[in-house]
NUDRENVO-277056 format. One record per residue (C-alpha): residue number from 1; x, y, z. Coordinates in steps of 0.1 Angstrom, whole numbers, padded with zeros to 4 digits, m for minus. Layout:
// residues N
pos,xx,yy,zz
NUM,X,Y,Z
...
//
This chain:
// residues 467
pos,xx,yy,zz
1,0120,0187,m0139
2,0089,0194,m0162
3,0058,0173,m0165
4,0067,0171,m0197
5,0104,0157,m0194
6,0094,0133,m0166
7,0069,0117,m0194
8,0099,0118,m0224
9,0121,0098,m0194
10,0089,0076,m0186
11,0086,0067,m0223
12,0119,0058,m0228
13,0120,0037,m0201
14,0091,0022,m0209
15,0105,0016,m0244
16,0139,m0001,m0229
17,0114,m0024,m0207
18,0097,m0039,m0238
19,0133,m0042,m0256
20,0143,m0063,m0222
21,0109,m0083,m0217
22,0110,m0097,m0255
23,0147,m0101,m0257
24,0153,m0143,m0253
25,0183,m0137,m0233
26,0162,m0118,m0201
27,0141,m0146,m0185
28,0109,m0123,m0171
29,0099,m0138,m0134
30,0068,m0148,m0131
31,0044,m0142,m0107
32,0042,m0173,m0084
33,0011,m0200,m0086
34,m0015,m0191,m0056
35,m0018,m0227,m0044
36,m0045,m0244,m0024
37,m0043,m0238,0012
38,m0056,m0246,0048
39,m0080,m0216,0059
40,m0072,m0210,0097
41,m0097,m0177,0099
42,m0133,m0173,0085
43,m0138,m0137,0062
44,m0167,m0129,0050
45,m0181,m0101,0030
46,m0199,m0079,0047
47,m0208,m0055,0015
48,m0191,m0037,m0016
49,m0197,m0006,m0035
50,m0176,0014,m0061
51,m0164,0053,m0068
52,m0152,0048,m0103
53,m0166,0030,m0137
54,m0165,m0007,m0144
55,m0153,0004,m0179
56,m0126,0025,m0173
57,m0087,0019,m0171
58,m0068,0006,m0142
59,m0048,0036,m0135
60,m0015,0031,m0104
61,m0027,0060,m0089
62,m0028,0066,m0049
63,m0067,0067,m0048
64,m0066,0049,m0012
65,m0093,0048,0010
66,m0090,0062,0047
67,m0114,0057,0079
68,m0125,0082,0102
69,m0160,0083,0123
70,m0169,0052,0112
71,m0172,0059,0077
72,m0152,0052,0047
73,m0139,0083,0022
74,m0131,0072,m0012
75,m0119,0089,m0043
76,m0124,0082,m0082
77,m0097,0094,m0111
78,m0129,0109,m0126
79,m0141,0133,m0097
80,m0160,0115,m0073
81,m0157,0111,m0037
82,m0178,0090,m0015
83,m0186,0087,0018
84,m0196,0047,0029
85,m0212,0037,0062
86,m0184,0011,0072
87,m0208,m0009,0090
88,m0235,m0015,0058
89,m0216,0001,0030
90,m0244,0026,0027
91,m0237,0059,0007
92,m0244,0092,0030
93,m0230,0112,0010
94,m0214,0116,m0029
95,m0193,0150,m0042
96,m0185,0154,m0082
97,m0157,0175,m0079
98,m0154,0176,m0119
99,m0112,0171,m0112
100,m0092,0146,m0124
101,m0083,0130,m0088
102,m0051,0111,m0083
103,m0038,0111,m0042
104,m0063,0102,m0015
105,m0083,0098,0005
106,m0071,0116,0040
107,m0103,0121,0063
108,m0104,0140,0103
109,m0130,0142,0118
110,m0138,0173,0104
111,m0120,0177,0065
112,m0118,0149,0039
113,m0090,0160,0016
114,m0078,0149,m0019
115,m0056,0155,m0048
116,m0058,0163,m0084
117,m0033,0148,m0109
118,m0038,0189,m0124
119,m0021,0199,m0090
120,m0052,0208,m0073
121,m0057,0199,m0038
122,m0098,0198,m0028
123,m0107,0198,0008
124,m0146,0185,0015
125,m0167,0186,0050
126,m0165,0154,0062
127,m0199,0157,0071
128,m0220,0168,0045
129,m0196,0166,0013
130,m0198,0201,0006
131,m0167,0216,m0011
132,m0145,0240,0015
133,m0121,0249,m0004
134,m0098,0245,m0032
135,m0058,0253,m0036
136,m0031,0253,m0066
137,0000,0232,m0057
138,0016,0231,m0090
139,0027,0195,m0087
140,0010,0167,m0093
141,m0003,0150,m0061
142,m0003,0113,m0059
143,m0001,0104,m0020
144,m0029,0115,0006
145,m0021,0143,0024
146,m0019,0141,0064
147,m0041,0163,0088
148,m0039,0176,0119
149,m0057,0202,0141
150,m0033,0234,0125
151,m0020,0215,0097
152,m0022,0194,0062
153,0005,0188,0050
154,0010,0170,0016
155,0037,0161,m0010
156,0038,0168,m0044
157,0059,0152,m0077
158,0080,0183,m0077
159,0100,0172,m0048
160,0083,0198,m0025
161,0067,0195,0014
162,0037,0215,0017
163,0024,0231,0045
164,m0015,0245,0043
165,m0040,0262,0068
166,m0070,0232,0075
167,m0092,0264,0077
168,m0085,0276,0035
169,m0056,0263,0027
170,m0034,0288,0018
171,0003,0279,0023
172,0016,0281,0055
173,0058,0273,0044
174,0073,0248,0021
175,0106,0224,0022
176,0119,0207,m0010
177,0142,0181,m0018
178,0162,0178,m0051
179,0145,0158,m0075
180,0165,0126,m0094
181,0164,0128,m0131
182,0152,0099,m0132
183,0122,0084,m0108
184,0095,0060,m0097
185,0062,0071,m0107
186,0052,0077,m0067
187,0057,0098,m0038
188,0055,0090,0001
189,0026,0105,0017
190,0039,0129,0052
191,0032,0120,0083
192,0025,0148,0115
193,0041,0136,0148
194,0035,0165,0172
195,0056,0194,0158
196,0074,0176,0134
197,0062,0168,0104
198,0084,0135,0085
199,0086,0123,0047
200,0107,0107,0023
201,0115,0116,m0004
202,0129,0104,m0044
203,0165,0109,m0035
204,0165,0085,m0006
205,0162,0109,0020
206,0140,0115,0052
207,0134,0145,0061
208,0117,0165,0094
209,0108,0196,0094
210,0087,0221,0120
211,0056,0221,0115
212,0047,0258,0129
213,0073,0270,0100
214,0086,0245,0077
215,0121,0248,0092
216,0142,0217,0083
217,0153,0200,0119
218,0169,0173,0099
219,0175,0153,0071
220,0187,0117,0071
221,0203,0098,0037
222,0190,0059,0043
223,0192,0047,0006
224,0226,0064,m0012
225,0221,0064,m0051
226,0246,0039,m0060
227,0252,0022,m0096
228,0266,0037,m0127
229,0232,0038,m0149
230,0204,0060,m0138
231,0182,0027,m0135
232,0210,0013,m0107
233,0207,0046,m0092
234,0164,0044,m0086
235,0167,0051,m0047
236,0134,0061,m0038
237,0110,0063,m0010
238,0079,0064,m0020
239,0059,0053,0016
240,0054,0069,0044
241,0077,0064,0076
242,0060,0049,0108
243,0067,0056,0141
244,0065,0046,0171
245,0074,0064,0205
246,0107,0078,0195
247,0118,0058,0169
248,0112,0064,0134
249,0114,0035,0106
250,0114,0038,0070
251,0122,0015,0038
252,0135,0023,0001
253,0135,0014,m0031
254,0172,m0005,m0042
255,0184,0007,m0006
256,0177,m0003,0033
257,0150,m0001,0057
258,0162,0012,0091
259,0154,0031,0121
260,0162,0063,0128
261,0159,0088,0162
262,0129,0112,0158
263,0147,0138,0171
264,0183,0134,0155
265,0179,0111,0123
266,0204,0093,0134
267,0204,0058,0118
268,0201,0032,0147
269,0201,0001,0123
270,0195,m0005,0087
271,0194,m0038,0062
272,0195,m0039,0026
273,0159,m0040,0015
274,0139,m0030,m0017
275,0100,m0019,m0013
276,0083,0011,m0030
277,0053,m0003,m0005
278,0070,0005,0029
279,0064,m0012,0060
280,0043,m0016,0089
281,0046,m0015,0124
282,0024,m0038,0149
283,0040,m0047,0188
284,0079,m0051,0186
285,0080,m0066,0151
286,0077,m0049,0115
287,0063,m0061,0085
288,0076,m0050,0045
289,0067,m0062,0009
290,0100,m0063,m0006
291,0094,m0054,m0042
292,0102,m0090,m0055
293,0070,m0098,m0034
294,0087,m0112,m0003
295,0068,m0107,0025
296,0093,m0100,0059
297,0087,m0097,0092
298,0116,m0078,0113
299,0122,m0072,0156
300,0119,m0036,0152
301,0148,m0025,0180
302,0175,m0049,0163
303,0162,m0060,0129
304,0165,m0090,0134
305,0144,m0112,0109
306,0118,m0133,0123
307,0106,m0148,0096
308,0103,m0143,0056
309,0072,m0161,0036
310,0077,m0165,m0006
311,0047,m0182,m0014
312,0036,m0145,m0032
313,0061,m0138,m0051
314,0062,m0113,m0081
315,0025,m0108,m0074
316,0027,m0070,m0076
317,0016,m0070,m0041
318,m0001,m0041,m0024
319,0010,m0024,0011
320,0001,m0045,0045
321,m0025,m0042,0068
322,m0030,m0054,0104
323,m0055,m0072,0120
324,m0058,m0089,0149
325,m0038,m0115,0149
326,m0032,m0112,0112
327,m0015,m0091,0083
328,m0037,m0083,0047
329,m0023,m0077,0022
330,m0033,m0079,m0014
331,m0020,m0084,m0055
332,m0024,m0078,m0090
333,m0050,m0099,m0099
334,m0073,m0088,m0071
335,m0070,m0115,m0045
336,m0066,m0104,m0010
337,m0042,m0123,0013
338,m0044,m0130,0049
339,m0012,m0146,0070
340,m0005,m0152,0102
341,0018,m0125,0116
342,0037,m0150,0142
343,0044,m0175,0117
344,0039,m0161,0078
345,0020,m0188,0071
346,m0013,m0183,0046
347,m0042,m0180,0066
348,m0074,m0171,0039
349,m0078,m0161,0007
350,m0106,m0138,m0013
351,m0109,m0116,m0042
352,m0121,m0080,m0048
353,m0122,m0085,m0082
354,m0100,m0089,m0111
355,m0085,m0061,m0109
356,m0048,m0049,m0095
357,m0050,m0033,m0055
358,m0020,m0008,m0056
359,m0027,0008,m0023
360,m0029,m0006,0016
361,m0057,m0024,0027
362,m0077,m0005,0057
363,m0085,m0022,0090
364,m0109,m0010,0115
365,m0122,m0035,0143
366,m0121,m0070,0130
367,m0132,m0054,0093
368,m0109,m0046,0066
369,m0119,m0025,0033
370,m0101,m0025,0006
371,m0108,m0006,m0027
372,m0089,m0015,m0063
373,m0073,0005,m0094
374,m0107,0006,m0109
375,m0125,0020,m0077
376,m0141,m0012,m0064
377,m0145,m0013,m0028
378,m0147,m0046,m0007
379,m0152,m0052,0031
380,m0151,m0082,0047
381,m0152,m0091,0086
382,m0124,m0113,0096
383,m0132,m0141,0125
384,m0109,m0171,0137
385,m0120,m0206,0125
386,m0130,m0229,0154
387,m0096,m0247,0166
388,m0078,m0220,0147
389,m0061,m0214,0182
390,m0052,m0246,0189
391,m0033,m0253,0148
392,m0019,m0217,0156
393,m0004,m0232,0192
394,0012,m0264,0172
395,0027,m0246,0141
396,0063,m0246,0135
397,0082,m0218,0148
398,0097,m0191,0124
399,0119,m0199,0097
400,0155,m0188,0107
401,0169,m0161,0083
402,0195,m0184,0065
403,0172,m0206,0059
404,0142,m0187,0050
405,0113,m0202,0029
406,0077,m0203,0021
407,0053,m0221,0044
408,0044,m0255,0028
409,0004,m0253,0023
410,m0024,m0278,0040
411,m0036,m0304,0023
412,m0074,m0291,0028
413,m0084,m0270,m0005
414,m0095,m0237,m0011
415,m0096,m0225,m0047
416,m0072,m0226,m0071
417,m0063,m0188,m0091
418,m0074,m0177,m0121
419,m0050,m0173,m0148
420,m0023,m0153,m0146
421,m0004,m0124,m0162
422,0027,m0113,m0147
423,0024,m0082,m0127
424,0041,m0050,m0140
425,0072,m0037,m0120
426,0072,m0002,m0103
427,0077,0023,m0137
428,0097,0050,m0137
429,0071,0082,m0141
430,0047,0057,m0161
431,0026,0024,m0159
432,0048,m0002,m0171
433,0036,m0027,m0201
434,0031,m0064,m0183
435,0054,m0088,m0190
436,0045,m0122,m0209
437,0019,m0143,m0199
438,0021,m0175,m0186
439,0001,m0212,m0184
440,m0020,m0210,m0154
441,m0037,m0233,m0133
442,m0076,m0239,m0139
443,m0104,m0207,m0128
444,m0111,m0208,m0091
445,m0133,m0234,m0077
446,m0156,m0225,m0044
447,m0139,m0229,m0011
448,m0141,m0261,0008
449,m0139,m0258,0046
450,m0112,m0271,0066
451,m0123,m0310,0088
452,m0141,m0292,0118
453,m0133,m0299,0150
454,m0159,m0320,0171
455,m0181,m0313,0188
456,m0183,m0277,0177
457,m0181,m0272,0139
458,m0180,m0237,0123
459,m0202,m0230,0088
460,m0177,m0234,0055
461,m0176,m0200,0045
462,m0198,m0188,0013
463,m0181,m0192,m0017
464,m0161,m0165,m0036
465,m0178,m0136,m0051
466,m0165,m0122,m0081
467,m0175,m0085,m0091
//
């Protein structure tokens, strides 16, 4: 499908959403109210920097951030791409690449490679900044790529699997999957286990394929199309699979999450889900944004749900992180959320700014860096609060399945949001228009610690900093 057709679709679509938000008869959700809550770990900021104007639009692109050699690679629609000390936030080095950048960052030790929204793919010395090399893919790119020792492999809108040389990139084979008329603006980033290299892709499917030659070892349908519109039909899978030894697990858009066999494809188990933000693995339990903004936490041999938390919903939310004990995860208004991965109970709250996070949160250590749609990049250190351990130890157990609801909140305050606009659904080929405002609760007041435990009491954080 042309560029151009994809934007004639987008449009329409676009045009459809408006007619649905303003018609009386379609009740628009809203995004829920953040409400006070009981902080049970201390974050603090440790630093912040940016790689894009303060000025310029909020573009969904996938301009995330990646970690490698303790520093942190970072792109900016605009050209730039910056390399951060993760410890101070320092600059050591900054590249204009004078190309409109939209999927990245993916850093080794050696390469830090990015994509152009022209079809470009850039690949700069980890090191130093200096540009390597530079390749025509002929698709827009708009998911990091992933790199290995022989291999960068890296998806483009066109339904196609690259494979390029690390030393010039020239291309080594391609795969491709049929392409839906209609799509999500999106596409999942690869991912290189051993010889294989795995994606999804916009017609539900995972695929495998050689890495030494591109040959297709399998392909596995986990969301079917279904529906008689080409709305109903959306199945895509826009995030990359995870795996762990040899087991494979995935999540689509309208469709299922599931495991499959590395080697086969074969479908072990699969739910009905719906994420365009995939999942993530941590121990024997996984972890999905469903796209309503439930946030589910699943035994990854069985699928069996452990436990689901609400208290975010319709908040555009952002892929999750793990840390420690903890998953991150962050929404369209900026704030970044930490909950308890045993229970999925609200842990802490901060903000990066007041600006949407559309891509995952990065953990390294006890820090986790985060960067928004305008290029702000936060990093905060995460510790437990004093007697965090012991509230942990008397907390209710999970919610069963059937019974599933949000975590009732501590008396204790923190802040209370600023207002709110309801977050934009996932647009087919195009940022969607936002959908009508609501009343919201007063602008956020600085955080009050928690009663501290005698004899040893730990410092109330600092309060919020807004950038």
């Amino acid at each position: 499908m042309t560029a151009v057709r994809r934007l004639l679709l987008g449009g329409a679509l676009v045009a459809l959403a408006l007619v649905a938000a303003c018609s009386k008869d379609k009740k628009v959700d809203q995004p829920a109210k953040l409400t006070p809550l009981h902080a049970t770990v201390r974050v603090q900021r440790v630093w912040s920097a940016s790689v894009g104007d303060k000025k310029e639009a909020a573009l969904r692109l996938g301009l995330g951030i990646s970690i490698a050699n303790d520093r942190v690679y970072a792109a900016g629609h605009k050209g730039d791409v910056v390399a951060l000390d993760l410890a101070k936030g320092r600059v050591a080095w900054r590249t204009r690449t004078k190309t409109p950048l939209s999927g990245g960052t993916a850093a080794s030790a050696d390469l830090v490679v990015v994509g152009g929204s022209d079809g470009q793919l850039l690949a700069l010395a980890a090191a130093s900044g200096k540009m390597l090399w530079r390749v025509r893919l002929n698709g827009e790119v708009l998911a990091p790529a992933a790199i290995s020792a022989r291999l960068i492999a890296v998806r483009t809108v066109d339904g196609k699997l690259h494979g390029l040389s690390p030393a010039d990139g020239h291309e080594l084979w391609n795969a491709q999957q049929q392409v839906p008329r209609l799509s999500l603006r999106g596409t999942a980033r690869p991912v290189i286990v051993g010889e294989v290299v795995l994606c999804g892709f916009d017609n539900g499917k995972v695929m495998a394929v050689n890495a030494a030659d591109g040959s297709v070892q399998w392909e596995a349908t986990v969301t079917p199309p279904h529906g008689r519109t080409e709305l109903e039909r959306l199945a895509d899978i826009d995030s990359a699979v995870d795996v762990t030894g040899s087991d494979v697990y995935t999540v689509g858009f309208q469709g299922r999450v599931a495991m499959l066999a590395l080697d086969t494809g074969q479908v072990w188990w699969s739910h009905e889900a719906s994420s365009y933000r995939g999942l993530t693995l941590d121990d024997d339990a996984l972890y999905l944004a469903t796209a309503d903004g439930e946030i589910v936490a699943l035994k990854t041999r069985t699928g069996a749900e452990l436990w689901r938390q609400k208290a975010l919903l319709h908040r555009g939310l952002s892929p999750i992180a793990v840390v420690g004990d903890e998953l991150v995860i962050a929404d369209f208004q900026g704030y970044v959320h930490w909950l308890d991965k045993a229970t999925g109970a609200l842990a802490a709250r901060e903000r990066s700014g007041k600006v949407r996070v559309s891509t995952a949160p990065v953990a390294a250590g006890n820090m986790v860096v985060v960067i928004n749609d305008r290029g702000q990049i936060s990093a905060w250190s995460v510790t437990p609060r004093a007697g965090a351990a012991a509230a942990k130890g008397a907390a209710a157990p999970p919610t069963p399945a059937k019974e599933a609801a949000a975590p009732a909140p501590a008396p204790a305050p923190q802040e209370t949001p600023a207002p709110e606009t309801a977050p934009p659904p996932p647009a087919p080929e195009t940022a969607p228009p936002p959908p009508a405002p609501e009343t919201a609760p007063p602008p956020p007041a600085p955080e009050t610690a928690p009663p501290p435990p005698a004899p040893e009491a730990s410092a109330p954080p600092p309060p919020q900093e807004h950038r």
